[in-house]
N, C-alpha and C positions, 0 to 999 in steps of 0.2 A: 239454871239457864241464864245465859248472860242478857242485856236488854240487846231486842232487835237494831239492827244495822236499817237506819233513815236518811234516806236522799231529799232533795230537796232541790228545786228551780234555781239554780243561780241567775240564768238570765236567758232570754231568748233572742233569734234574729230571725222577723218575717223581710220575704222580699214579696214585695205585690207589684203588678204587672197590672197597669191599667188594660192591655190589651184583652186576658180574660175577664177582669171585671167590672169593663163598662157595663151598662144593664142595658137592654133594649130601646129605651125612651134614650139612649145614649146620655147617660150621667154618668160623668166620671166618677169612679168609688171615693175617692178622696175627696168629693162634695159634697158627701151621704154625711149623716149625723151619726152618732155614735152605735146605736141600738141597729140603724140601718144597716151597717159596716157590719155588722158582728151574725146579723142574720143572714147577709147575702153570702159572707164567708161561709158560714153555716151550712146552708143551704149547694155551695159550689162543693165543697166535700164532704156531705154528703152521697152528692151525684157523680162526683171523682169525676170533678170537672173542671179544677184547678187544683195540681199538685206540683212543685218545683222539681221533684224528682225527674221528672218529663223535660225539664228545660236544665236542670245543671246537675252536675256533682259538687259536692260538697265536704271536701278534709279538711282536717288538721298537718297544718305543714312546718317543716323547721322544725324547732327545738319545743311544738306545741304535742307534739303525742308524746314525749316523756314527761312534760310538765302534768298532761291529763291523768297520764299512770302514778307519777308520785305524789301528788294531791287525793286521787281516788274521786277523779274528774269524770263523769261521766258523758261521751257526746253522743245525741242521739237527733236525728234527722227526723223533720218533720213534712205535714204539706206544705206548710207556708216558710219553711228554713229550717233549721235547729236551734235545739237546745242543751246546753251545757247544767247540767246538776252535780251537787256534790255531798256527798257524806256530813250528816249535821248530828250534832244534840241537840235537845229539846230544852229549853228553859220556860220558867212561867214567869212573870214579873208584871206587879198588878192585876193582874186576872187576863194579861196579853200572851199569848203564846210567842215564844220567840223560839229563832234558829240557829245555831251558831256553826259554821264550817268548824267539823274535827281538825281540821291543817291551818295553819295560819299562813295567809299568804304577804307573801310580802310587795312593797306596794311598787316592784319593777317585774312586778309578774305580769306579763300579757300573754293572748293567746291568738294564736294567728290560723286564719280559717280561709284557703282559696274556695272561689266559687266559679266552678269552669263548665261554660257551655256543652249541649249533647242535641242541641235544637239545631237541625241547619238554619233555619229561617228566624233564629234568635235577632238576630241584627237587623231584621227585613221588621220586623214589629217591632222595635223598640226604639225611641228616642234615643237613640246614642250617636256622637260621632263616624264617619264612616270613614273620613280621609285624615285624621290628626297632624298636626304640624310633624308630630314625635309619637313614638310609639310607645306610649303611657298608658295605662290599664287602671282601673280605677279603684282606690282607695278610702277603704271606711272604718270609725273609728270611734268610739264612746266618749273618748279625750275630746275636752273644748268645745263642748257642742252648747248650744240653746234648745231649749225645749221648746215645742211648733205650737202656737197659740191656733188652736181649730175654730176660729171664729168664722163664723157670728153662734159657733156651738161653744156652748159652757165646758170644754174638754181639752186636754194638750195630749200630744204625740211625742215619741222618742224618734225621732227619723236620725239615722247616723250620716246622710250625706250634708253637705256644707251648703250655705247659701250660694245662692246664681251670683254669679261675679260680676263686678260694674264691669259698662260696655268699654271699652278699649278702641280710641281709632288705631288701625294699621295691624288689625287681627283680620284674619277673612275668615266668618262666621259660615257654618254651615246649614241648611236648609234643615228647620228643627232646633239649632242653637237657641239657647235661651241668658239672657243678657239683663241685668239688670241697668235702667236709666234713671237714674236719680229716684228709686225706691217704684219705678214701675217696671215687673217683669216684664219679656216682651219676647217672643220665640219668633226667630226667623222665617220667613216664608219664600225667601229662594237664599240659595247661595248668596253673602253680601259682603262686602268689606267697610262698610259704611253705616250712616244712622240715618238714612234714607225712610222716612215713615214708609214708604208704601212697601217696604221691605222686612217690614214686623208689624205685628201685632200683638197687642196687649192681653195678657192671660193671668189667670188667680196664681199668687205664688202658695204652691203645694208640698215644695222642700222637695221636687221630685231629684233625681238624679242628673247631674246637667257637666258640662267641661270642669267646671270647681272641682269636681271629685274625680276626674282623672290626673292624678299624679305620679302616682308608680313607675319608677322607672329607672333600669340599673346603670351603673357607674358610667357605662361608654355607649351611648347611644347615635342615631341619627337625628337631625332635624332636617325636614323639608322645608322648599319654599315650591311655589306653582312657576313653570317657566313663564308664565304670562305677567309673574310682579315684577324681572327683570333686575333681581337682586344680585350687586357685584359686589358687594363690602358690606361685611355686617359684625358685630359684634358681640359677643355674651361673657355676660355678667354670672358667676355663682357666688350668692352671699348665702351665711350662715343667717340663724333665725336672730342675730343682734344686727345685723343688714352689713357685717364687716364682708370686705370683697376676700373671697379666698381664689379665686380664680376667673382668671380673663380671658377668653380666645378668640382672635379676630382673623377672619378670612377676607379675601379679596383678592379680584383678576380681572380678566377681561373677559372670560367670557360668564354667561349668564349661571347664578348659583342657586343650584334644583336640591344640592342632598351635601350637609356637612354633618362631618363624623364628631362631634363632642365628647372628649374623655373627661370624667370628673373622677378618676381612679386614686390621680395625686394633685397636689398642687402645683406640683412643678415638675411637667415630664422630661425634662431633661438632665435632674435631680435624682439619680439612685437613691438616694438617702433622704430625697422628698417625703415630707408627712403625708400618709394616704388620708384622703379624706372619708369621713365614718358615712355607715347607712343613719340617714336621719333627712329631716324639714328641711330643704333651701329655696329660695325662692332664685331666678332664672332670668334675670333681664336681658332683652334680646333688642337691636337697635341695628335697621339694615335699612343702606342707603341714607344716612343721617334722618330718617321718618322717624316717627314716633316709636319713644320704647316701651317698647311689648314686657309684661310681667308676668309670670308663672310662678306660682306654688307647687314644687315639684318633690320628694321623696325620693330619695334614691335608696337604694337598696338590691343587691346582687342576688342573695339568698330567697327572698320570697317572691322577687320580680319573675312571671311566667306570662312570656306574650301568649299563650294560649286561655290563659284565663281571663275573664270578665273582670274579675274584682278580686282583692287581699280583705281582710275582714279582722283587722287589730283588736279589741279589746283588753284593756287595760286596766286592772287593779290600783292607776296612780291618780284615776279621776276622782277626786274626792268631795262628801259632803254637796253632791246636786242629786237632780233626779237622774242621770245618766253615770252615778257610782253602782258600783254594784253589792256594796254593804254599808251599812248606818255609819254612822260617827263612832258606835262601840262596837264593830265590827262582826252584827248580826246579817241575817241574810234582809233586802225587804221582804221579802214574803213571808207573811206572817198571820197569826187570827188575832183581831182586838179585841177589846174589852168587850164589845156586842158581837162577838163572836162571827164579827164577819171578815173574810179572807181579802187579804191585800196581797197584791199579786206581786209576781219578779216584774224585774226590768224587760218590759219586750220593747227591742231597737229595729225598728222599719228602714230597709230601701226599697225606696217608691220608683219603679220605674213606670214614666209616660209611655204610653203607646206612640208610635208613629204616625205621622199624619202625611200624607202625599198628595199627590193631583190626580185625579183617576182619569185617565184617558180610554177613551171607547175607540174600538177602531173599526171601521166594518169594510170588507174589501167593495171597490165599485162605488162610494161611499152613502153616506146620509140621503134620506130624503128631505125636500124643504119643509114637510110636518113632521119631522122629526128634530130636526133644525129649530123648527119657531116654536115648537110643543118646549124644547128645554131649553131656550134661548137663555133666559132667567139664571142656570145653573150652570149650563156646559157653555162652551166658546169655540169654534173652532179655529185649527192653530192657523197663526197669521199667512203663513207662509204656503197655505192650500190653496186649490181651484175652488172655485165657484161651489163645485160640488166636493161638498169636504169627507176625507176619508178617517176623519181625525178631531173628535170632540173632546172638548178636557175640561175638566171642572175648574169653574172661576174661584173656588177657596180648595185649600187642599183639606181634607178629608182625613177622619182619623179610620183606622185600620183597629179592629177588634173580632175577637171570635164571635162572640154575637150580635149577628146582625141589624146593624141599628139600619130602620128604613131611610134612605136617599130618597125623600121624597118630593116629583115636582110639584109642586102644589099639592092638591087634597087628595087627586085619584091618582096620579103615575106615579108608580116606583120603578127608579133607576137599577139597573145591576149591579151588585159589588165586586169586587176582584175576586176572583175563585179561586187564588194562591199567595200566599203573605210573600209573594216576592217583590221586586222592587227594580226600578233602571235610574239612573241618574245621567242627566244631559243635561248640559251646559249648569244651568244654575238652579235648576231644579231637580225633586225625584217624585218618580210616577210611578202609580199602579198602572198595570196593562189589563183591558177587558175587552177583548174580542166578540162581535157582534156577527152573529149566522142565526139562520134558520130556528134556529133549537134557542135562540137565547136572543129576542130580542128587545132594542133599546127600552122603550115603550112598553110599559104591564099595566094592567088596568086592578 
């Protein structure tokens, strides 16, 4: 009989969702220590009480299901994302077990994984963009990453999204945006186009998923502007990753500019014979009404670009020699058993995504009473624009949004109600939960 046929972890991708695993004392999972993380995981599926199955699908797209059949690639979906294995021998070498892929891959191998939503309410819990300048979908990738020092714990992380980007004047930040200011994170707290302190607040940088890693985006798109910036000339730049300019395109008129069409197909559309330019990295200067100009790092790409998906999901054989390769220097797998016979595991690559955080506004018809007013004076406000007797309380910080229910509490003995549906409204420069107040469900709980 011939030796058994052995697979082996090539490498794994969780996606964690702070929304299911804040814990009730509301700690974010991503502040938990190592052993904490691993139990509370533990423990959620388990009780099949976070599974991503519930929130996306997950293929292989492009030219990646025949890569996965002629390697003897195996992909198999998990609770927390999937995992790719592949076909190994077994070697021993000093008393180390090692793994070797039977295929040799070669180092322009990559493998491409969309992950597309099945949650309505996907975008109502998650920190993500809601209005984007361009319609970019987000981008992740093993290539050129830093590994996430988990301090003040003794441990690091493989997270595949990119650091939070410096803040930009002449960007209009979204409510939730997160910006870095000279090495402090800081996430928006209304709508802002500015670096107005009372307009952010300072937050632990956790590598979560943020505007940096929306890039994705195919050859001919749109850019918006807001009719209220009043933009009549503007300009954009597309450079290649050595920052040569391969394409300019400059609009202007008289009346005001809401939505411009950008073709980056060729470099010169009026050029039959013009070079098309390739799917790959460019970065995207944009400079309207001579203000400041705006930079993006953008991916173009026709083939795997799907505005219906969340994310693309690259992996690349050409990362080499760090902890976010996916085989040693002599082209074994990392997982492996050493010399103490303890198992060292694959590469598992994290997207983190932050829960949303909103304003929660109560509403009760006929409105509040003055004890109910002065009882939550502390935490709600009512909005400026009311009578005397407000029909309309809102929470003076916004609030994160999680399946389990972290208490809203006024003080020691009243708890506030939370929103009964992960939806969401956006006005003017902020977005709110709705919580309606009757009979059955009132403000004040003892």
């Amino acid at each position: 009989m011939g030796d058994a046929i052995v697979f082996k972890r090539l490498f794994e991708v969780q996606i964690l969702h702070d929304y299911f695993l804040t814990t009730v004392d509301g700690e974010s999972f991503f502040d938990k220590n190592k052993i904490d993380k691993e139990n509370l995981i533990l423990q959620k599926l388990q009780n099949r009480l976070y599974t991503t199955s519930d929130l996306f699908e997950i293929d292989a797209v492009g030219t990646t299901k025949s890569i996965l059949n002629n390697y003897k690639l195996i992909l198999a979906k998990t609770d927390l994302g999937f995992i790719v294995g592949t076909e190994v021998t077994v070697e021993n070498k000093a008393g180390v077990t090692l793994y070797k892929p039977r295929f040799e891959f070669s180092d322009d191998t990559h493998l491409i994984f969309a992950i597309k939503p099945t949650a309505s309410f996907f975008n109502s819990i998650s920190n993500l963009s809601l209005r984007p300048a361009f319609p970019s979908i987000y981008y992740f990738t093993n290539k050129d990453k830093d590994v996430f020092d988990e301090a003040p714990f003794p441990y690091t992380s493989l997270p595949i999204s990119n650091k939070v980007k410096a803040h930009q004047d002449g960007i209009f930040y979204e409510m939730g945006a997160l910006a870095d200011f000279g090495g402090t994170i800081r996430e928006a707290l209304q709508y802002t186009d500015g670096s107005d302190p009372t307009h952010w607040v300072d937050i632990t940088d956790k590598r979560f998923v943020s505007d940096a890693d929306r890039a994705l985006l195919p050859h001919n798109f749109e850019y918006t502007f807001r009719k209220e910036q009043n933009i009549t000339q503007v300009a954009f730049v597309l450079e290649d990753e050595n920052n040569n300019a391969l394409k300019t395109i400059n609009k202007s008129g008289l009346d005001v500019l809401e939505r411009v069409v950008l073709n980056f197909t060729k470099v010169d559309d009026n050029n039959p014979n013009s070079d098309s330019i390739p799917d790959g990295k460019y970065t995207l200067k944009v400079t309207a009404n001579a203000g400041p100009e705006i930079i993006y790092q953008i991916y173009l790409s026709n083939d795997i670009y799907n505005k219906n998906y969340f994310a693309i999901v690259n992996i690349r054989f050409d990362e080499k020699d760090s902890p976010y390769s996916l085989l040693d220097t002599e082209n074994y797998l990392k997982t492996r058993i050493d010399a103490l016979n303890e198992k060292i595991t694959h590469p598992i690559f994290e997207i983190r995504i932050k829960n949303r955080r909103t304003y929660w506004r109560y509403n009760r018809e006929g409105g509040f009473s003055e004890d109910d007013v002065n009882a939550t004076t502390t935490f709600l406000k009512p909005e400026p624009e009311l009578p005397q007797v407000p029909e309309k309380l809102i929470s003076v910080d916004p609030k994160g949004l999680t399946e389990t229910l972290v208490p809203f509490k006024n003080g020691t003995t009243l708890m506030l109600p939370h929103p009964r549906m992960p939806s969401i409204k956006i006005e003017k420069e902020r977005i709110f939960s709705e919580i309606f107040i009757n009979q059955s469900n009132r403000l004040l709980n003892n």
